[in-house]
N, CA, C and O atoms as CSV, one atom per row, in Angstrom:
chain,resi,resn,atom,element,x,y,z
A,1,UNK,N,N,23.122,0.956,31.578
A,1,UNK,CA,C,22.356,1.027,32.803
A,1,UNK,C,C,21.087,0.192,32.645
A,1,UNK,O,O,20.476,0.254,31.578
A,2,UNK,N,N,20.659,-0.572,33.620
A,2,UNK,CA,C,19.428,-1.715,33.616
A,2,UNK,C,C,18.538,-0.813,33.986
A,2,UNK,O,O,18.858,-0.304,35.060
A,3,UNK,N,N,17.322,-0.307,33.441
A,3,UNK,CA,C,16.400,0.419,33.382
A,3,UNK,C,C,14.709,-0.710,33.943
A,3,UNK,O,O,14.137,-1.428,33.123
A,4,UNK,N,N,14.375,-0.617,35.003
A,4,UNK,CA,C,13.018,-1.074,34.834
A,4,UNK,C,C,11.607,-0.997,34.775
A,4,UNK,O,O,11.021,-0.784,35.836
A,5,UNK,N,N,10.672,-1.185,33.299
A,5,UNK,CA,C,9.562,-0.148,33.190
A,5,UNK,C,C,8.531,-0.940,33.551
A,5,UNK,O,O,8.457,-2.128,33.237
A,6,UNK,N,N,7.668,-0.309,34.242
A,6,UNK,CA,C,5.929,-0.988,34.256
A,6,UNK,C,C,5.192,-0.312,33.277
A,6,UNK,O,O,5.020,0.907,33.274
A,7,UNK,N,N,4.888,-0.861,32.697
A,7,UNK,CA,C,3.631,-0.143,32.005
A,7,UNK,C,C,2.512,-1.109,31.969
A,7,UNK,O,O,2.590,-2.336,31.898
A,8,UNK,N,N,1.252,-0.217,32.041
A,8,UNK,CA,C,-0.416,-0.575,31.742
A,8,UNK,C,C,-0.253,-1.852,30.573
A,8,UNK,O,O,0.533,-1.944,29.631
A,9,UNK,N,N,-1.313,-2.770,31.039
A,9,UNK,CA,C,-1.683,-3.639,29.683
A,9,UNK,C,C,-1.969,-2.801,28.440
A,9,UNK,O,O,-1.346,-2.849,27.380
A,10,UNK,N,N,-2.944,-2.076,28.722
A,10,UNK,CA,C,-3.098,-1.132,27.453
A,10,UNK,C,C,-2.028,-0.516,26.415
A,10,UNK,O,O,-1.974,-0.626,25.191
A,11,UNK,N,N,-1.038,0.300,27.495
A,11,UNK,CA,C,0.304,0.333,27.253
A,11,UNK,C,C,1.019,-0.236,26.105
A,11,UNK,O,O,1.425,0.097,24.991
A,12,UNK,N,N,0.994,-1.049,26.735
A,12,UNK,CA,C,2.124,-2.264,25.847
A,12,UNK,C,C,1.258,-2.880,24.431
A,12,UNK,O,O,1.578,-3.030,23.252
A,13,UNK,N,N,0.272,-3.084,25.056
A,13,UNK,CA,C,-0.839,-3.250,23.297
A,13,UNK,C,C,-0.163,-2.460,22.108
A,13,UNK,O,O,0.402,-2.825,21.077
A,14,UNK,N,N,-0.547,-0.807,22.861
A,14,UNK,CA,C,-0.575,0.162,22.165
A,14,UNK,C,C,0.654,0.255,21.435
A,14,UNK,O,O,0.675,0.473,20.224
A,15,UNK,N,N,1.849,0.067,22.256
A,15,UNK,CA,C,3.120,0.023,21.782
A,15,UNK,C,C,3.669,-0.764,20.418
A,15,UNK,O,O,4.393,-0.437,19.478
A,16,UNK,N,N,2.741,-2.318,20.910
A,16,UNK,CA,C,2.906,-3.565,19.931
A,16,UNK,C,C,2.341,-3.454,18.517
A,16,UNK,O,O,2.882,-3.879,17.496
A,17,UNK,N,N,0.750,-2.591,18.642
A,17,UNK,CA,C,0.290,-2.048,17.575
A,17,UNK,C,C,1.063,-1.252,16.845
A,17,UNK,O,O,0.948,-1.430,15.632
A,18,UNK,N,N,1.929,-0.305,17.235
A,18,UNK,CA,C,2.486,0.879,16.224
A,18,UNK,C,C,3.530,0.042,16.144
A,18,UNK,O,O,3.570,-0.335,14.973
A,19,UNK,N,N,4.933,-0.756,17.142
A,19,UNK,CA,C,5.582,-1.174,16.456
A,19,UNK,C,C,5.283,-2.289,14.923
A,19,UNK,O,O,5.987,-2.394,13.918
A,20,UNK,N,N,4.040,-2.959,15.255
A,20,UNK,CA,C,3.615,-3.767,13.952
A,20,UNK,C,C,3.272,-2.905,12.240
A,20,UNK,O,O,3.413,-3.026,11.023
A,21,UNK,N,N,2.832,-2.174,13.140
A,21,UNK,CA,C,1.923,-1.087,11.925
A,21,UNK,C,C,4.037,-0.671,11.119
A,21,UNK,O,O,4.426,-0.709,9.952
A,22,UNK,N,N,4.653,-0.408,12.145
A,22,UNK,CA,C,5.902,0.063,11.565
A,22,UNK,C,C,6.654,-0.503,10.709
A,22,UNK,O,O,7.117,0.004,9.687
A,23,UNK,N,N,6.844,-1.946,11.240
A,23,UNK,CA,C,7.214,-3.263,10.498
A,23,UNK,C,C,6.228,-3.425,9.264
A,23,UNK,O,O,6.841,-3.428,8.197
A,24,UNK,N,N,5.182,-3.527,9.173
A,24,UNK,CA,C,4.358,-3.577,7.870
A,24,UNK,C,C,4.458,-2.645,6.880
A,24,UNK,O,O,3.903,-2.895,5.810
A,25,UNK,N,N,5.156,-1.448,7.042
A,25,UNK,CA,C,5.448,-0.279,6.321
A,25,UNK,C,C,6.481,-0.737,5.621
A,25,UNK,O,O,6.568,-0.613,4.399
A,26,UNK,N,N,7.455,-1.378,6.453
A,26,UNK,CA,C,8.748,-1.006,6.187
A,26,UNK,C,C,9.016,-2.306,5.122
A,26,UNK,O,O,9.835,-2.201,4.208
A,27,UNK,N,N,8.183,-3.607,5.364
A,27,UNK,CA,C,8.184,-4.258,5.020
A,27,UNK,C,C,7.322,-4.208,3.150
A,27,UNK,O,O,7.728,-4.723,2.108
A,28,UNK,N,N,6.278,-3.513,3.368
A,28,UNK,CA,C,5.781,-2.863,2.208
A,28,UNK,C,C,6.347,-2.190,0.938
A,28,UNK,O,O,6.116,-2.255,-0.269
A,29,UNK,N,N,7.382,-1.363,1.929
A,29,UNK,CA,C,8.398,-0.360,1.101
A,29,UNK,C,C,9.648,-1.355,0.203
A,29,UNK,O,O,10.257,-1.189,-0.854
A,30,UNK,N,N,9.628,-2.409,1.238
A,30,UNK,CA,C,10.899,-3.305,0.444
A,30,UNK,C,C,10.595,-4.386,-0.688
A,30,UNK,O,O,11.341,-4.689,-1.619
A,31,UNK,N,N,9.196,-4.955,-0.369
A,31,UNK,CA,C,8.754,-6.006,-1.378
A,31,UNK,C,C,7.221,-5.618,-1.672
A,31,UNK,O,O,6.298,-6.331,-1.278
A,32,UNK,N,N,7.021,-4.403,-2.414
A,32,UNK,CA,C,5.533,-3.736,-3.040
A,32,UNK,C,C,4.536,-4.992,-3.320
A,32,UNK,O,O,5.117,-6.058,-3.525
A,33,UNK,N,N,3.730,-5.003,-3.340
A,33,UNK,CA,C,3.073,-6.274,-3.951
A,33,UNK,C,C,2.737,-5.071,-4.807
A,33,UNK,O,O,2.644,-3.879,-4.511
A,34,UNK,N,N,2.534,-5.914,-6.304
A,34,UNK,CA,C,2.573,-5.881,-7.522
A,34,UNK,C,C,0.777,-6.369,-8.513
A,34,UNK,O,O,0.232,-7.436,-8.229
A,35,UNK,N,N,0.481,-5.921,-9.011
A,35,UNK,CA,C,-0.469,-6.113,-9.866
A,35,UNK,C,C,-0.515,-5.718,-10.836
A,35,UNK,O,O,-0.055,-4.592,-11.026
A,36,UNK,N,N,-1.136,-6.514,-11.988
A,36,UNK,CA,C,-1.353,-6.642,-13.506
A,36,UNK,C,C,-2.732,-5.502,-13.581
A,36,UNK,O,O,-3.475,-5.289,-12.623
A,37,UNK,N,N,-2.837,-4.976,-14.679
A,37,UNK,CA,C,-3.861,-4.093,-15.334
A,37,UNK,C,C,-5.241,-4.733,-15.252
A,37,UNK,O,O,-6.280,-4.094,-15.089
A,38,UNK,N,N,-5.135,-6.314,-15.405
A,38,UNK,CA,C,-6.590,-6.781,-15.021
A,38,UNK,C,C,-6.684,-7.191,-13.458
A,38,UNK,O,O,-7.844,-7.344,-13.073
A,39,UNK,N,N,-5.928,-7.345,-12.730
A,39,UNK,CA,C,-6.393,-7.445,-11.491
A,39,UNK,C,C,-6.375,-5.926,-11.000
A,39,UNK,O,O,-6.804,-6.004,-9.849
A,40,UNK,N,N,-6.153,-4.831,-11.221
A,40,UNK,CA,C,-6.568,-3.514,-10.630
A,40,UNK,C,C,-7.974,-3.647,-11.126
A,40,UNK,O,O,-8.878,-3.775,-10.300
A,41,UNK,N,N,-8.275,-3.625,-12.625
A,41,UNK,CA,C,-9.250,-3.398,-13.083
A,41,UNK,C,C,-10.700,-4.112,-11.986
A,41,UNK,O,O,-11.702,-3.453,-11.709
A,42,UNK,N,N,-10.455,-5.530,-11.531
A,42,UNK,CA,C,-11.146,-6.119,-10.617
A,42,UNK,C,C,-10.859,-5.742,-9.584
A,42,UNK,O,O,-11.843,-5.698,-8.845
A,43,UNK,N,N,-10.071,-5.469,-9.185
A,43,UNK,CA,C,-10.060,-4.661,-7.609
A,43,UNK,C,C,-10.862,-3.406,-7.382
A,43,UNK,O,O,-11.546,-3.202,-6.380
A,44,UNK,N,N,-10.697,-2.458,-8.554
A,44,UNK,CA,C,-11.069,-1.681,-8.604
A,44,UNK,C,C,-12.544,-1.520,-9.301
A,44,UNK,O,O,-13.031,-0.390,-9.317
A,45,UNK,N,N,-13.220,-2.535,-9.838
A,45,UNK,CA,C,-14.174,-2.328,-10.445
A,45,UNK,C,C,-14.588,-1.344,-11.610
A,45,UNK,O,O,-15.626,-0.691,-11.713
A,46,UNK,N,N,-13.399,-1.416,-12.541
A,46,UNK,CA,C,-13.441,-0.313,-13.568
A,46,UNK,C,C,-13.053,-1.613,-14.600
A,46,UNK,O,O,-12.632,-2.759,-14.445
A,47,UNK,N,N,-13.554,-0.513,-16.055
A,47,UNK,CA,C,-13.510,-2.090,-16.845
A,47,UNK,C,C,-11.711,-1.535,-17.330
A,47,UNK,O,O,-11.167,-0.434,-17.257
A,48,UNK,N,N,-11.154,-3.059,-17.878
A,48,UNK,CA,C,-9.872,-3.129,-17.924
A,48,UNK,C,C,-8.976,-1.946,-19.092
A,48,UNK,O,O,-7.796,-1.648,-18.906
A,49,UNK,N,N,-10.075,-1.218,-20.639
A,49,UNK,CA,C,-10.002,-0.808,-20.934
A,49,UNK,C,C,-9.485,0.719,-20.259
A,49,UNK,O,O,-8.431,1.151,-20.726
A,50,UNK,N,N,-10.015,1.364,-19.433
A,50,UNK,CA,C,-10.379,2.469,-18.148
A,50,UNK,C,C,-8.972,2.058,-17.769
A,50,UNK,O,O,-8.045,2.284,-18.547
A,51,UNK,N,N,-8.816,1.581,-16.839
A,51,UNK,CA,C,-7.303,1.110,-16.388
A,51,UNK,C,C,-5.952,1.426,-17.154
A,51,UNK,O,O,-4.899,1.934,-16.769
A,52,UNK,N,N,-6.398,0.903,-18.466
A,52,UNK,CA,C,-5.274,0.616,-19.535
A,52,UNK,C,C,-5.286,2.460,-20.046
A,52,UNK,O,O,-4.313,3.210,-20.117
A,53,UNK,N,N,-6.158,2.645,-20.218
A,53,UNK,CA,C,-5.902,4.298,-20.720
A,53,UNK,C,C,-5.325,5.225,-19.473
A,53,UNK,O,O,-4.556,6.171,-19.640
A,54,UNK,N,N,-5.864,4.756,-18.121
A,54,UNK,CA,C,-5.148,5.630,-17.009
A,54,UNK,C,C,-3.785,5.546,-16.979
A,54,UNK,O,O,-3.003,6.494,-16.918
A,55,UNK,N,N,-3.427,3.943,-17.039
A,55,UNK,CA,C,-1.844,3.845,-16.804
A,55,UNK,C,C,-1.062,4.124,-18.729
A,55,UNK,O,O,0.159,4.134,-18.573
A,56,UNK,N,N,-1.294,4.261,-19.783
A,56,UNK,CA,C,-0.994,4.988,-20.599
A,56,UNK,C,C,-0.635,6.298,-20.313
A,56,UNK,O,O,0.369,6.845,-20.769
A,57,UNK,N,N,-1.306,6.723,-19.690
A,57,UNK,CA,C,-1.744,8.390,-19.803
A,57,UNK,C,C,-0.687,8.932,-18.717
A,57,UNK,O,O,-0.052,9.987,-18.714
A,58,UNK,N,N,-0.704,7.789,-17.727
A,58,UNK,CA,C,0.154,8.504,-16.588
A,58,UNK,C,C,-0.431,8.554,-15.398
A,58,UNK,O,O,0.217,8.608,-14.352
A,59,UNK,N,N,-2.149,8.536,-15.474
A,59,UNK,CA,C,-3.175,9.216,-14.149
A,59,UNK,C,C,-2.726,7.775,-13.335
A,59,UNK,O,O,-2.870,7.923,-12.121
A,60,UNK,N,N,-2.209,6.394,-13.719
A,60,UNK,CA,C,-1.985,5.616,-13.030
A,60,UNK,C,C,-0.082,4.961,-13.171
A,60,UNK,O,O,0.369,4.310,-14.113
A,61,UNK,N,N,0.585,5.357,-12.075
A,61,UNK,CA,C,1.785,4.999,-12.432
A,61,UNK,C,C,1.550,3.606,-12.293
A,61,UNK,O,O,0.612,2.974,-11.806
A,62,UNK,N,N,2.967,3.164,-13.008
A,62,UNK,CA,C,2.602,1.687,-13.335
A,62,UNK,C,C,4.792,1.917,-13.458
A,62,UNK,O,O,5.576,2.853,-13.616
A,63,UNK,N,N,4.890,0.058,-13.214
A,63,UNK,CA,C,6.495,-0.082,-13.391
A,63,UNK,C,C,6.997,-0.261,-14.785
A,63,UNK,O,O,6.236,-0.359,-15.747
A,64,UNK,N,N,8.532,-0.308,-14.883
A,64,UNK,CA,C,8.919,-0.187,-16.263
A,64,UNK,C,C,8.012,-1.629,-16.945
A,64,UNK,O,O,7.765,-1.548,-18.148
A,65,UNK,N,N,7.610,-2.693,-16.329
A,65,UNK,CA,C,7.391,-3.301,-16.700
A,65,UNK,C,C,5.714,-3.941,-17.010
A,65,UNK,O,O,5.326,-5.061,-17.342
A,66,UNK,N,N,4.992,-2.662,-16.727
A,66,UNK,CA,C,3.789,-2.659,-16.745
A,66,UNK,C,C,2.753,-2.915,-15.612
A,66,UNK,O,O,1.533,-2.794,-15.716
A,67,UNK,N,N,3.385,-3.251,-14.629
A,67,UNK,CA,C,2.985,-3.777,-13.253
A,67,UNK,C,C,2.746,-2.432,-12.588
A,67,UNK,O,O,3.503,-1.468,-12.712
A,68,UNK,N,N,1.336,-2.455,-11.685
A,68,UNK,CA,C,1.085,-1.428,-10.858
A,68,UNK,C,C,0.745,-1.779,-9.365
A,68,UNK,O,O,0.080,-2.749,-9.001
A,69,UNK,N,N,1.445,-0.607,-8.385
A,69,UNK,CA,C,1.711,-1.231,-7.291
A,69,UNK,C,C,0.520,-0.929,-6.411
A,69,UNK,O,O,-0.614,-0.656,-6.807
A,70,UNK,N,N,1.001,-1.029,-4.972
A,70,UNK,CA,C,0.062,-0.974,-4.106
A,70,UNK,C,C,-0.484,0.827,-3.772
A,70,UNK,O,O,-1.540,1.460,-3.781
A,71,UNK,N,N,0.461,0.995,-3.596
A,71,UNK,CA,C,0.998,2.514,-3.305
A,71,UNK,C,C,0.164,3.476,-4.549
A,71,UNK,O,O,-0.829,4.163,-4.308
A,72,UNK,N,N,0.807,3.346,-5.880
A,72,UNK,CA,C,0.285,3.514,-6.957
A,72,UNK,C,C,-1.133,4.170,-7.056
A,72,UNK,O,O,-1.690,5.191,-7.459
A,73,UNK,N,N,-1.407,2.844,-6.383
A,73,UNK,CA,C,-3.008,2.201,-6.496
A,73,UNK,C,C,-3.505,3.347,-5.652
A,73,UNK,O,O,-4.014,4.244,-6.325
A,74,UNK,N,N,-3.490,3.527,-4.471
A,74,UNK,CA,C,-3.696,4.502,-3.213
A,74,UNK,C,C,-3.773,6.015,-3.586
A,74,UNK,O,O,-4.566,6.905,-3.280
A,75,UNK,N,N,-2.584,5.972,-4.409
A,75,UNK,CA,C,-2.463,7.787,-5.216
A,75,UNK,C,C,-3.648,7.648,-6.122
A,75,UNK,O,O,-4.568,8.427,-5.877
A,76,UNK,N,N,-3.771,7.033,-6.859
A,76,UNK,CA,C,-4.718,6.375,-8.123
A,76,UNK,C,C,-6.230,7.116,-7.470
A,76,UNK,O,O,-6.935,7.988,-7.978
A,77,UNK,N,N,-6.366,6.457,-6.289
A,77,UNK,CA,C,-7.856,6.512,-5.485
A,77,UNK,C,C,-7.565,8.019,-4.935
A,77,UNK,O,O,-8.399,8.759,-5.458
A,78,UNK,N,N,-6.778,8.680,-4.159
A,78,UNK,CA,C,-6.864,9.448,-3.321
A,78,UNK,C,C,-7.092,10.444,-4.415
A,78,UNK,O,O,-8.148,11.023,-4.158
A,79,UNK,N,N,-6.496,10.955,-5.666
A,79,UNK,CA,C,-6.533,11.804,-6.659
A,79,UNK,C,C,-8.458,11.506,-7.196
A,79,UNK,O,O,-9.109,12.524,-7.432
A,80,UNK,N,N,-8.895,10.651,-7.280
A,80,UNK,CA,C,-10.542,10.445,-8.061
A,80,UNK,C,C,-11.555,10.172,-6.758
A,80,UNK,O,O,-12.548,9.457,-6.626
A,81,UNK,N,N,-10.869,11.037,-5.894
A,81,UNK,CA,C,-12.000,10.754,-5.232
A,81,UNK,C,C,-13.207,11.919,-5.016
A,81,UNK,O,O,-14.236,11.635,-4.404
């Protein structure tokens, strides 16, 4: 059935915003961006030592391959805050 909608400028913004915000999730979830122990350490402003004992320890997950993600990073902050 051919359905036809009007909606408000606002409307449709609003719509375009969450569908984007959705796509950026989803897109997030499939290709993590990735960071090394010294670029958290500079992102984060902790010295690289600090870093290296968190993701040892566990307080920072990190991949089999030593790489820590975005997400990670987010738990990392939301837990020390």
């Amino acid at each position: 059935m051919n359905e036809i909608v009007i909606l408000k400028k606002e409307e449709l913004v609003t719509i375009m915003k969450l569908a984007l915000i959705s796509f950026e999730k989803e897109k997030d979830n499939e290709f993590p961006k990735l960071y090394s122990i010294n670029q958290v350490s500079k992102k984060l402003h902790r010295s690289f030592a600090t870093i290296k004992k968190h993701a040892q320890s566990g307080l920072l997950r990190t991949t089999k391959s030593g790489l820590i993600t975005e997400a990670a990073i987010n738990e990392y902050l939301n837990r020390n805050i």
